[in-house]
Structures are given as structure tokens and as C-alpha cells.
C-alpha positions as CSV (number, residue, x, y, z in Angstrom):
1,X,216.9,54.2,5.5
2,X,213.3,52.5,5.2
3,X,212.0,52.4,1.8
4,X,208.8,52.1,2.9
5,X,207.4,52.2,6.6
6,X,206.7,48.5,8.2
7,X,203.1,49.3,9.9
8,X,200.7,50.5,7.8
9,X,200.2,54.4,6.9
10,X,197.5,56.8,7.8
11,X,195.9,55.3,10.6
12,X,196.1,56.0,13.8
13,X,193.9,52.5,15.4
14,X,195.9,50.2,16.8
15,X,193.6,47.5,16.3
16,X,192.8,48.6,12.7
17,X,196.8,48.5,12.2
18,X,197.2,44.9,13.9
19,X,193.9,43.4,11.8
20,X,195.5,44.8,8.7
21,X,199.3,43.7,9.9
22,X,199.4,40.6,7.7
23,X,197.9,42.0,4.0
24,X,200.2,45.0,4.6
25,X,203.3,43.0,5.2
26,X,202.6,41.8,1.8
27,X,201.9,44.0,-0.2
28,X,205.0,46.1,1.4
29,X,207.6,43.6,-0.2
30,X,205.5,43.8,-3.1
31,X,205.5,47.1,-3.6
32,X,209.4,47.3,-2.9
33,X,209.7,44.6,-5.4
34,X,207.7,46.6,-8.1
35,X,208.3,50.1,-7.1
36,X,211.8,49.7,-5.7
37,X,214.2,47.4,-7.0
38,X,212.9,46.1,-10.6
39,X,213.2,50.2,-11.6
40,X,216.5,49.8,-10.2
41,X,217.2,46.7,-11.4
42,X,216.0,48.0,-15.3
43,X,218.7,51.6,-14.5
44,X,221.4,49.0,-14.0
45,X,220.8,47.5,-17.6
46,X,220.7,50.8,-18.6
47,X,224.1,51.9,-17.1
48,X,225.5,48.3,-18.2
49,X,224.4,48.9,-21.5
50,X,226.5,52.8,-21.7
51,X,229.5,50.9,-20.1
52,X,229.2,48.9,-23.5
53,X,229.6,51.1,-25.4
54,X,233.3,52.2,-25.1
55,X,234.5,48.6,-25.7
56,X,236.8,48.9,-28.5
57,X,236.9,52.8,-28.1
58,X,239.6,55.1,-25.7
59,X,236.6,57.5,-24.9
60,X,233.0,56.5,-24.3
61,X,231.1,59.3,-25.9
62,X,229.2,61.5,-23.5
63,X,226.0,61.0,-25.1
64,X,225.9,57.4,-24.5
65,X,225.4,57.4,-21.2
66,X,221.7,60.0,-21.7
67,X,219.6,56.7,-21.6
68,X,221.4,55.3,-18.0
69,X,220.6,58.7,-16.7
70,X,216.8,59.2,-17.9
71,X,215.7,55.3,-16.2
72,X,218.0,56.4,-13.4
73,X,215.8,59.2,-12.9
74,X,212.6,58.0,-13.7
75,X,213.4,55.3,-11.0
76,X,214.1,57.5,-8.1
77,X,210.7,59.4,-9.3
78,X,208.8,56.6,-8.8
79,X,210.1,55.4,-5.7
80,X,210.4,59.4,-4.0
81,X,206.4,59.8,-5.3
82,X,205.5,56.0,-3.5
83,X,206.8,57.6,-0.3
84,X,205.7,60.4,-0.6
85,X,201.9,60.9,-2.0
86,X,201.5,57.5,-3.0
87,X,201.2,55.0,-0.6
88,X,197.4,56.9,0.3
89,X,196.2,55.7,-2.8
90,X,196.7,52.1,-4.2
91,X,194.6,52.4,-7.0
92,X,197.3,54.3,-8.8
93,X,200.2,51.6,-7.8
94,X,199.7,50.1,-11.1
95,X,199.1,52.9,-13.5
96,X,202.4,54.6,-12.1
97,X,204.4,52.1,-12.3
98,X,203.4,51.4,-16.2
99,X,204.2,54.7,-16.7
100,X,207.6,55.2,-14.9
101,X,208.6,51.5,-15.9
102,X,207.5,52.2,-19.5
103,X,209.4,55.5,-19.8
104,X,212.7,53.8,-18.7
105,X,211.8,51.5,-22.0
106,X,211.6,54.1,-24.4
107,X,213.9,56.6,-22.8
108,X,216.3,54.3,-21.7
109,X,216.8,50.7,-22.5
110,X,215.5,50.6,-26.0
111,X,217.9,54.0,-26.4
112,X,220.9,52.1,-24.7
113,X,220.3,49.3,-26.5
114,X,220.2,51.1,-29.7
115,X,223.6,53.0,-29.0
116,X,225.4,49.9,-28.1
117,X,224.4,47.6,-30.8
118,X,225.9,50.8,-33.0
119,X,229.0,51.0,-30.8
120,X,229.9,47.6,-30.1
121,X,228.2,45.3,-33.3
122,X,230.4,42.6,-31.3
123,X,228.1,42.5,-28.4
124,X,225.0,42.0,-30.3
125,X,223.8,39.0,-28.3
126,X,224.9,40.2,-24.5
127,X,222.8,43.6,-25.8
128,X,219.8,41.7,-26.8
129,X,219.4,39.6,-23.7
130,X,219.9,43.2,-21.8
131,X,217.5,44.7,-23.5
132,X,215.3,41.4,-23.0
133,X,215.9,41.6,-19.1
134,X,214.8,45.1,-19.6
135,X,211.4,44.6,-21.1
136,X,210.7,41.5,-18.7
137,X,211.5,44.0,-15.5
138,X,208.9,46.6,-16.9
139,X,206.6,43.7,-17.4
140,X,206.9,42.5,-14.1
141,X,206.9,45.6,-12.0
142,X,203.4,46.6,-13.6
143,X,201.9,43.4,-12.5
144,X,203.9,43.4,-9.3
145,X,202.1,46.3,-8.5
146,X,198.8,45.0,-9.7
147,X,199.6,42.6,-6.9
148,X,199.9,45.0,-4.4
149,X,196.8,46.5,-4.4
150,X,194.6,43.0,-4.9
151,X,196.9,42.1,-1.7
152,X,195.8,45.3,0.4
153,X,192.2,45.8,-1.2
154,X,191.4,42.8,-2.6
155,X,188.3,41.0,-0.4
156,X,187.6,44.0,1.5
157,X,187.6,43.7,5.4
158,X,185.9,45.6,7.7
159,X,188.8,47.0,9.3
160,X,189.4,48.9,5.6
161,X,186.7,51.3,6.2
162,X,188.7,52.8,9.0
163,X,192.0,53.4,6.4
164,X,191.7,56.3,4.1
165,X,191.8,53.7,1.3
166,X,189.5,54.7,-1.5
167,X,187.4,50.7,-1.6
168,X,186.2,49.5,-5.1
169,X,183.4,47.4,-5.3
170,X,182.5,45.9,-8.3
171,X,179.3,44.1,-9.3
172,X,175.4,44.1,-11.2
173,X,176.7,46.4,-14.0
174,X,177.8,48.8,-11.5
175,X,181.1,50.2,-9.6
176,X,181.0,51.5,-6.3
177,X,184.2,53.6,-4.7
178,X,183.8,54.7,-1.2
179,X,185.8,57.6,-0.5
180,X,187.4,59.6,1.9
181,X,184.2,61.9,2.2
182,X,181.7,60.2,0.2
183,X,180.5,57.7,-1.7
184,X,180.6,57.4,-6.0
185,X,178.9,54.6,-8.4
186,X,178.8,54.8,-11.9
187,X,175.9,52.1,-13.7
188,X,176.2,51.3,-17.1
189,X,172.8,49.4,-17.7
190,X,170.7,51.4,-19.8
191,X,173.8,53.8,-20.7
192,X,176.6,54.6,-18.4
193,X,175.4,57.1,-15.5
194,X,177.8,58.5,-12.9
195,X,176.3,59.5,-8.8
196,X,177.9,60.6,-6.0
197,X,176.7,61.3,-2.4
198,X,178.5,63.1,0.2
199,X,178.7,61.7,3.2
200,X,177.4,64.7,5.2
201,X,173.8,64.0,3.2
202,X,173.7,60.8,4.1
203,X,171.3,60.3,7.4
204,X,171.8,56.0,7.3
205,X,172.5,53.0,5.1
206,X,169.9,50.3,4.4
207,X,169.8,47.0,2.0
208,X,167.7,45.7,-0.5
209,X,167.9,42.8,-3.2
210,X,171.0,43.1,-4.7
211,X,171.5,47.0,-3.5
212,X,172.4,49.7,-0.9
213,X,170.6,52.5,0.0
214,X,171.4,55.9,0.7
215,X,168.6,57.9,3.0
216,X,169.5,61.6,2.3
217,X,166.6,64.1,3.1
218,X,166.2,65.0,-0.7
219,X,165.2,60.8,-0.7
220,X,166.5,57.8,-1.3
221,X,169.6,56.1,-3.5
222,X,169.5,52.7,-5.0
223,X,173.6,51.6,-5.1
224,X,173.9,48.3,-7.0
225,X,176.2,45.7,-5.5
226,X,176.8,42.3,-5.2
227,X,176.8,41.8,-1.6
228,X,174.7,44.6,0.1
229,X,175.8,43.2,3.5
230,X,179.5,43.9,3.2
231,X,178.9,47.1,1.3
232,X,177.0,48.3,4.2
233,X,179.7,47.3,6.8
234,X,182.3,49.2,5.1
235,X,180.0,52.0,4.6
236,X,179.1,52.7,7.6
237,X,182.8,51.7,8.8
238,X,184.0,54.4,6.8
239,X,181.0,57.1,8.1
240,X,182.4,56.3,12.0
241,X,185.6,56.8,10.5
242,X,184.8,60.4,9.1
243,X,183.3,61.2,11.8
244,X,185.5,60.8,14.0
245,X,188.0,62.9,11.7
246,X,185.1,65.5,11.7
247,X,184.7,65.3,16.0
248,X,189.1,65.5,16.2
249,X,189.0,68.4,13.4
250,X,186.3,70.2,15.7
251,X,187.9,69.4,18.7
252,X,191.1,71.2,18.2
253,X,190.0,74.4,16.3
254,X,187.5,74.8,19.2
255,X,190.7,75.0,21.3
256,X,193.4,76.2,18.6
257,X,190.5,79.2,19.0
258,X,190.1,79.4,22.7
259,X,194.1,79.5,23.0
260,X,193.7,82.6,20.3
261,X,191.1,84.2,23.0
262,X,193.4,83.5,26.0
263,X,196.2,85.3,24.5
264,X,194.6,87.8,22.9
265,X,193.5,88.9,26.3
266,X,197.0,89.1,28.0
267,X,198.1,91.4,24.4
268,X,198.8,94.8,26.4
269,X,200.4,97.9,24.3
270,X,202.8,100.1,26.1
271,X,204.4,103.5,25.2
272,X,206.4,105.8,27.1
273,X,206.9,109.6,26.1
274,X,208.4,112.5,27.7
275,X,207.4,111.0,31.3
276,X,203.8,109.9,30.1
277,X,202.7,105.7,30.0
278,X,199.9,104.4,28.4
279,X,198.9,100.7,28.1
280,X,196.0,99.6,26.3
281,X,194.5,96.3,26.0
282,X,194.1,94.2,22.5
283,X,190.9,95.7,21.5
284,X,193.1,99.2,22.0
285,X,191.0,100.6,25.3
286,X,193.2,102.6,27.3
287,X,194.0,100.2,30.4
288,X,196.7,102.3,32.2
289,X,198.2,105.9,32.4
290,X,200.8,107.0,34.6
291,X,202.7,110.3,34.9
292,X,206.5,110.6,36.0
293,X,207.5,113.6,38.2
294,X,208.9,115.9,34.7
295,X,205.5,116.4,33.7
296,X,204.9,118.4,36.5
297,X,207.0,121.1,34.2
298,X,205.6,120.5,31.1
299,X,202.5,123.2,29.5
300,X,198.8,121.1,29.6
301,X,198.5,121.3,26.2
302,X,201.9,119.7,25.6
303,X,201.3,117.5,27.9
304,X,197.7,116.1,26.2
305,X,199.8,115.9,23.0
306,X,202.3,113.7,24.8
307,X,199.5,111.7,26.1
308,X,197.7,111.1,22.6
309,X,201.1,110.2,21.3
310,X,201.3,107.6,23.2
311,X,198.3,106.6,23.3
312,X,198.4,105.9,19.4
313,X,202.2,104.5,19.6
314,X,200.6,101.6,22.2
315,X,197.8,100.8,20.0
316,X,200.0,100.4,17.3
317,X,202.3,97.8,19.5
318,X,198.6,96.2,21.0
319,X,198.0,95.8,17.0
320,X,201.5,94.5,16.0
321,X,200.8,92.3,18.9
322,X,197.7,90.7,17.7
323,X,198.6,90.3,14.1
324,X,201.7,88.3,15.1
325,X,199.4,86.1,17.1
326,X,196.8,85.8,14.4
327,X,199.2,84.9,11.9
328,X,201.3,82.6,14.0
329,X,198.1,80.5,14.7
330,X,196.8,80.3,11.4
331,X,200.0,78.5,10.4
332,X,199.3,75.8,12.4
333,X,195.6,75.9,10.7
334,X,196.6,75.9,8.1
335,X,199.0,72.8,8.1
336,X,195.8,70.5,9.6
């Protein structure tokens, strides 16, 4: 099994994947390194730590082994959230791999080590250094990970504006991130201030001194950054990017919706009583009626009852029909 894929995630560009081939294949061991095995590597100390603990005893008390267990765990969190959610976002690399590293130090190697310097006084030393290796695998996962993201984000490329990366621009008092649908900045001169700007309000990007500008029709916003030019690259990178999601997204509800038409058309309602059919369309407009030769016997007014019967029984099927259709597209919809 992959830990983690070897081309880059979320895009769909070849040539956005092959510019971006190199940074990724680094900050892929990277990330293995800091997400993968030093969590191991720190559950291992852990269990080693519980297997000390029954030296010089028949039966290794149950509780012992708690700490192994709890950094067991909160290393296959880590490394099941990374391939799951994570890998969209490397801005949160760092802080959740402080966290999950730091909770297998305090729920499992400073525990562990506690238990077997109790348990086995006699292994004081091999303990320490354990416990040691412990701390220094925390240590160097969080900045492992810190790693990472300078490796994928760090000197922004144009190529980035075509990722769903969020990209962090820092500079003039100021920090810029330029999201997935818009654009952020929070200034701290004269007092901090936080601004956003969607990027439907945005009508184009300009550059001044020292700044980018935002054209919306309610006016005009100042962004400060250190180099305007590259800002506006990736900004306007990033507005092809969205919309081109925005064109795709269009594209297939305008035919997820003409499919819905198309078989909403061929939905046809049938019922059959006493030698009377009836079909009716979706919209439940009598399409059909046919008589078999027992009618001929049956009283008019019985007959009119047999034919309202089942005229209402074939709407009812023409409207079981078209709810199963509704529903069975909107799952689809739903998933997009």
C-alpha cells in the first residue's frame, strides 16, 4: 500500500503536475518522514518501554501497556487524516503533527517511561535514553513537517495557482492568502485589520508601488505585498483556475439536467383493470387507453369507475417513476 500518492493531488493538468514533479517528490518523503514513520518510530519506544516493564516480574500488568496503545493510536490518526483530508492543505502539516506528536509525549512516552522506571528501577538508563529518543522524534517530526510545506509552498511558482493550495504571501506589514475562491489579507499597520474579496467580485488585478489591486464594481482594494508582480501572476493563475472549475461545474449540471429531461420524458405509467389500460405520461396526462373484449359486458358506469381507477393507479406509478429518477440524480449532485 502507498502511504502517500507519488504525483501530486488535486490536479488534474498535466503540465501543472510535471512543473510541480520535483518540489512534490520532496516534500512527499518529507512528509512520510514526519507524518509516517517518526510517529511510528516514537509507538515503538512506547511498546519497548511496556515490554520493560515485566523484566523481573511473571506477568506484565495490563495497565502498562495503556501508553504503547494511546501513541499507537495517535500515530495511525495522523497518518489516516494526511491521506485523507490533509494533503489539500499544507498549512496544517505542522500544527497537526505538533499535536499528534505531542500527544504521544504526554500520553505515551512520558507515561511509559514513568511506569517503567517504577517497574524495572534496573533499567533506569536504557529508559532514559528511550524517553530521550522519544522527545527528539516529536521534535523532529514538527519541523520535518515545517519542511514540507516551505518545500511545496515555499517561493511560489506560477504553476501553484492552478493547485487548490491555499498560497501565503508575506510582506509590508501585511499577509496575503489566496484561496480556493477568494482572496484574504490581514494589515497590521495602524492596528491589525482583516479583508477579504471573493473572487466572483473581482472584475481584474492591477499593480502599484509595493501593492495589488482588486477592481470590484463597489471600487478598488489596495493588497500590500512585496512583489506585486508575482502576486498578480498567482492571482490571476488562480482566477483561470476557478474558472475553469466554475465552466466544468456548469458544464455538467447543464447535462446532469438535460439527462433528467430526457428521461423524464420516456417516464410512462401503466395500469390495467378489469380489461381497461391507461398510460399516462410524467406530467400524468392520459397518453393511452385501450379496452379488452370483457368490457363489452360490463355496465357504463362500472366501466368509467374501472377507467378512473386506473387512471389514478398509473399516475401513481408515472409519480413513483419520477421520484426515483429525481432522487437517483441528485445523488450524483450531490457527491460533486
Amino acid at each position: 500500500m502507498t502511504l502517500l500518492p507519488h504525483a501530486i493531488p488535486l490536479i488534474n493538468d498535466p503540465q501543472v503536475v510535471h512543473a510541480l514533479a520535483a518540489r512534490w517528490r520532496r516534500t512527499r518523503t518529507l512528509l512520510i518522514l514526519s507524518a509516517g514513520v517518526l510517529p511510528v518510530a516514537i509507538g515503538i519506544v512506547c511498546i519497548v518501554l511496556a515490554g520493560m516493564t515485566s523484566a523481573g516480574q511473571r506477568i506484565m500488568p495490563w495497565w502498562s501497556a495503556i501508553p504503547a496503545v494511546a501513541a499507537a493510536a495517535c500515530a495511525w490518526a495522523l497518518l489516516s487524516w494526511l491521506r485523507r483530508n490533509g494533503l489539500s492543505d499544507p498549512h496544517s502539516w505542522l500544527p497537526a503533527t505538533t499535536l499528534m506528536t505531542g500527544a504521544q509525549l504526554v500520553l505515551g512516552v512520558l507515561p511509559g517511561s514513568g511506569i517503567a522506571l517504577r517497574l524495572s528501577p534496573g533499567a533506569a538508563v536504557a529508559v532514559k535514553a528511550l524517553c530521550a529518543a522519544g522527545v527528539l522524534g516529536a521534535g523532529s517530526a514538527s519541523w520535518l513537517a515545517r519542511l514540507a510545506r516551505r518545500s511545496l509552498l515555499g517561493a511560489p511558482v506560477l504553476e501553484l495557482g492552478s493547485t487548490a493550495f491555499p498560497l501565503v504571501l508575506d510582506g509590508h506589514g501585511a499577509r496575503v492568502v489566496i484561496g480556493t475562491d477568494r482572496v484574504d489579507w490581514t494589515t497590521r499597520s495602524g492596528g491589525r485589520l482583516d479583508l477579504g474579496v471573493a473572487f466572483a467580485r473581482i472584475l481584474r488585478v492591477t499593480t502599484e508601488s509595493n501593492a495589488l489591486v482588486l477592481h470590484t464594481a463597489s471600487g478598488a482594494w489596495r493588497v500590500p505585498v512585496s512583489d506585486p508582480a508575482t502576486a498578480q501572476a498567482l492571482l490571476r493563475r488562480r482566477l483561470a483556475w476557478w474558472e475553469e472549475l466554475n465552466t466544468a461545474a456548469e458544464e455538467r449540471e447543464r447535462r446532469h439536467y438535460l439527462e433528467l429531461v430526457r428521461l423524464l420524458a420516456a417516464v410512462s405509467g401503466e395500469a390495467t383493470r378489469g380489461g381497461v389500460t391507461v398510460t399516462v405520461d410524467s406530467n400524468g396526462l392520459t397518453t393511452g387507453v385501450s379496452f379488452g373484449p370483457e368490457v363489452r359486458r360490463l355496465d357504463p358506469d362500472l366501466l368509467a369507475a374501472q377507467l378512473m381507477a386506473c387512471v389514478q393507479v398509473a399516475r401513481a406509478d408515472a409519480r413513483r417513476q419520477v421520484q426515483d429518477l429525481v432522487l437517483d440524480h441528485a445523488s450524483p449532485k450531490a457527491s460533486h
